[in-house]
N, C-alpha and C positions, 0 to 999 in steps of 0.2 A: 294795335296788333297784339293779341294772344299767343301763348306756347304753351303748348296744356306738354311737360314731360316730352316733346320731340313725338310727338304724337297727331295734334290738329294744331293748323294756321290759320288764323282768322283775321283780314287785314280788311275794315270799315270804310268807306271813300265816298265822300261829297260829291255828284256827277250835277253840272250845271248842264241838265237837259232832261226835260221831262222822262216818264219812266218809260210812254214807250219808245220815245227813240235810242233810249239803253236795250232794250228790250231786243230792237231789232239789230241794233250792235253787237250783240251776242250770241241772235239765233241765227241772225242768216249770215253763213256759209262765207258769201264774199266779203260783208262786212268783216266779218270774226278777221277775216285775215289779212285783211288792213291793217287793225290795231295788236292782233297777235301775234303778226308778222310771219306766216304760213302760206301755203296752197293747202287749199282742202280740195279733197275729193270724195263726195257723200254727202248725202242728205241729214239735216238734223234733223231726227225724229226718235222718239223714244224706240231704244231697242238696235238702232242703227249702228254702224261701224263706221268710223270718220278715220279715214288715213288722210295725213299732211306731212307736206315737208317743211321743213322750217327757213324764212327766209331770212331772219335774222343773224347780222355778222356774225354774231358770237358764235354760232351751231350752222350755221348755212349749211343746207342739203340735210340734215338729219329727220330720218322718217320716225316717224311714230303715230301710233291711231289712239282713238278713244272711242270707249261704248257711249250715247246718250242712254243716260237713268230716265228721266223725269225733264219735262218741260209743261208747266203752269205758268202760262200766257200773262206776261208781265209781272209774273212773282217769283219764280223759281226756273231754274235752268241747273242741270246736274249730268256730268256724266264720271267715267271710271275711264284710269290710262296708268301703267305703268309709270311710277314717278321718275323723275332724275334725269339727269343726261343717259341714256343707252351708249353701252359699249355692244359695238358690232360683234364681239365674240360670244357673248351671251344671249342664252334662250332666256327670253322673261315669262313665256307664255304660263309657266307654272309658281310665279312666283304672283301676292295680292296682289292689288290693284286699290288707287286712293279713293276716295270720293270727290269732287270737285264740285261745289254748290255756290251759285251765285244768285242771291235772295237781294230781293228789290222791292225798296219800301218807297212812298213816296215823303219827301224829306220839305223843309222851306228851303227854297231854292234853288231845287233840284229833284235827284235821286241819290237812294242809301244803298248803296251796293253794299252788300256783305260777300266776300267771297271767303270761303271757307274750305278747306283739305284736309280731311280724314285719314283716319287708316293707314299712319308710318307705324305705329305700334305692330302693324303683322309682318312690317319688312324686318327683314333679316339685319342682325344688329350688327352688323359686318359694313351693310350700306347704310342703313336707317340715318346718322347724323350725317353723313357727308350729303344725302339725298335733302334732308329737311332743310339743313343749311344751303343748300343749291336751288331748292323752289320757293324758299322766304325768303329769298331775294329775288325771285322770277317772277312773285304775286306781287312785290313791291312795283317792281318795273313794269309787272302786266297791267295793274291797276292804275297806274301815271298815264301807260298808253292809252289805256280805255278812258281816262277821262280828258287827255286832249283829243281822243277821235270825235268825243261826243259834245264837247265844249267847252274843255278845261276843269282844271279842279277847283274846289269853292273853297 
């Protein structure tokens, strides 16, 4: 894992399963929310708008959406969300949004997920470390889950 400045996170992960069944553990919708531990509601497709709630103990019930950037069919999968845990009294609508890119190589013995998040430098430096330290630990755990949905880590 990387820490460019509290800036970008980049956490590398061995997936023992070919690429495309990473592929499809990350595009489709039901899958995603198995290992991400959500309800989605929305299509992935570039340009789309994905509200979910979160069904994971730690946040249970918490909504949040994301824009899809970019989907290149077993290589790239990207979209944009408000980072951090959301406090229900705040508007985010006007505040950046990260990037979220999960780039897939094919590895021996698997797949090379790279998951990558952008763009804490434009958050306000009021949230920015409590946000960055809250999601480098959410990519760490995301990426454990992704690799026991798809067949454990290598």
């Amino acid at each position: 894992m990387t820490a460019t400045h509290l800036s970008k996170i980049e956490r590398k992960t061995l997936m023992r399963a070919p690429r495309e069944r990473v592929w499809r553990a990350i595009t489709d919708p039901t899958e995603f929310g198995k290992w991400f531990s959500v309800e989605t509601a929305g299509t992935f497709q570039p340009g789309a708008r994905v509200d979910m709630i979160s069904t994971h103990e730690s946040c249970k019930g918490v909504a949040f959406s994301i824009t899809i950037e970019r989907m290149e069919t077993g290589r790239l999968f990207s979209w944009r969300w408000h980072p951090g845990m959301p406090d229900p009294g705040i508007d985010y609508s006007k505040e950046p949004t990260t990037l979220v890119e999960f780039r897939l190589e094919d590895a021996p013995g698997g797949t090379l997920v790279t998951v990558t998040e952008s763009g804490f430098d434009q958050i306000s430096l009021d949230r920015r470390a409590r946000i960055f330290e809250e999601n480098e630990k959410g990519w760490e755990s995301q990426s454990q889950s992704l690799a026991r949905y798809v067949g454990g880590p290598a």
